[in-house]
N, C-alpha and C positions, 0 to 999 in steps of 0.2 A: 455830384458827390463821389469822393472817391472811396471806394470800399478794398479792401485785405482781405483774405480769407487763407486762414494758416490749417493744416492739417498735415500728417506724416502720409495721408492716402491722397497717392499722384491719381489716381484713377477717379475718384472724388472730387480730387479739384479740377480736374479736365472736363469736368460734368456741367461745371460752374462757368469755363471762364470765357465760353461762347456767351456768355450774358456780359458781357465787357467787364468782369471783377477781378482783379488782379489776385493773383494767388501766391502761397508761398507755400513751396514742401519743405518741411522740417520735420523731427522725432524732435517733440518737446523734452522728452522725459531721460533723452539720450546722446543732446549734443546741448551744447551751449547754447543761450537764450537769442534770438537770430534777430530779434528788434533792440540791440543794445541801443540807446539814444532817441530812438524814435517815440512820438508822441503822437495819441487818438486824440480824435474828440471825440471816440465812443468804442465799445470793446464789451460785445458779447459771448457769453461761453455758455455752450449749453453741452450738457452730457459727458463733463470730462472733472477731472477732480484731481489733480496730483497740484499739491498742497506746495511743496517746495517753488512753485513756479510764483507765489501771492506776492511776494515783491518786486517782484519783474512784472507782474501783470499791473501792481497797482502806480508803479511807477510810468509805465509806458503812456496811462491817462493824462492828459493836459489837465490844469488845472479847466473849472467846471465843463470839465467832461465829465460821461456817463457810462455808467458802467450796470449790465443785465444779466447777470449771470443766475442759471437756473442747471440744477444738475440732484443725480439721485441720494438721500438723506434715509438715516437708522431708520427701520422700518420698512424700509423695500425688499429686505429678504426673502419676504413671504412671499413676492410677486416677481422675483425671478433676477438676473445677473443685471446691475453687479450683486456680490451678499457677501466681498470682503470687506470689511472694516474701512480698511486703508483706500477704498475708494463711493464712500458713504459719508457724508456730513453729519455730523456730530448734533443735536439739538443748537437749534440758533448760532449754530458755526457760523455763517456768511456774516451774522452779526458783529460776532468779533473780530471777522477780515476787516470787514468794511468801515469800523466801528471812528475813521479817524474823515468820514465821508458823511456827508449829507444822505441818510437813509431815507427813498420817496415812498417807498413801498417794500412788503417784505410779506414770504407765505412759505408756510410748512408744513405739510399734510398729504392726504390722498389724492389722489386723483386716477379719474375712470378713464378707460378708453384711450390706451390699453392704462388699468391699473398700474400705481408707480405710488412711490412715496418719492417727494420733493421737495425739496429748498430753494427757493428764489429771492432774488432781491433785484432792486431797482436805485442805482445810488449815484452821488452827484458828488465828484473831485471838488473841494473846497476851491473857489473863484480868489482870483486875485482882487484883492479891493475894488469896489465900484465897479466891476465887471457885471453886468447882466447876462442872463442867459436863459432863452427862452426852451420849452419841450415843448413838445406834442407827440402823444402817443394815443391813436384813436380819437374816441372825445375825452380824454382829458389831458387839459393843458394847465402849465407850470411857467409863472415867472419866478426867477431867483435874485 
């Protein structure tokens, strides 16, 4: 399996890429989008929220590709940075991102250790006719 791993911190990805993972240093938020045409079959994001990027992010998915993204949501103020708006999901935002996608799973709330409020969701790029596609995540598995 070939995995990407994008991040603006080289130091970061040079942590990673002794695990045979290919990397890519880019500033998301300050150069142009650096996957123009390219397609996953999966694309996780955790901890990062700049909204402008949702089309490019949700294009880059193949069709029944999978998409995991988990990141901080209103209500994390009280438990420490981020606590601007502009990088906090909105109540059931990911639902509206995702809303043209197969939703498998979806959660909003608290969570201990370290305390955090969060939004996740688990969602699946509409398949081209007759395509199947199989998940496994843990023990629970998914035919489509």
């Amino acid at each position: 399996m070939d995995v990407l791993a994008l991040d603006k911190d080289q130091e970061a990805l040079s942590q990673i890429q002794s695990m045979g993972i290919s990397t890519l240093c880019a500033d998301l938020e300050n150069s142009p989008w650096p996957l123009t045409g390219q397609k996953f079959d999966g694309l996780v994001v955790t901890n990062y929220l700049w909204r402008a990027l949702w089309p490019d992010l949700l294009d880059c998915v193949k069709e029944g590709g999978f998409v995991i993204y988990e990141t901080f949501c209103e209500g994390h103020q009280a438990y420490g940075k981020p606590t601007r708006a502009d990088f906090l999901l909105k109540s059931a935002e990911l639902l509206d991102v995702f809303q043209s996608f197969k939703v498998l799973g979806f959660e909003e709330g608290l969570l201990s250790q370290p305390s955090r409020y969060v939004q996740r969701i688990i969602a699946q790029k509409p398949a081209l006719s007759g395509t199947l596609t199989h998940l496994a995540i843990g023990s629970l598995e998914c035919t489509y």
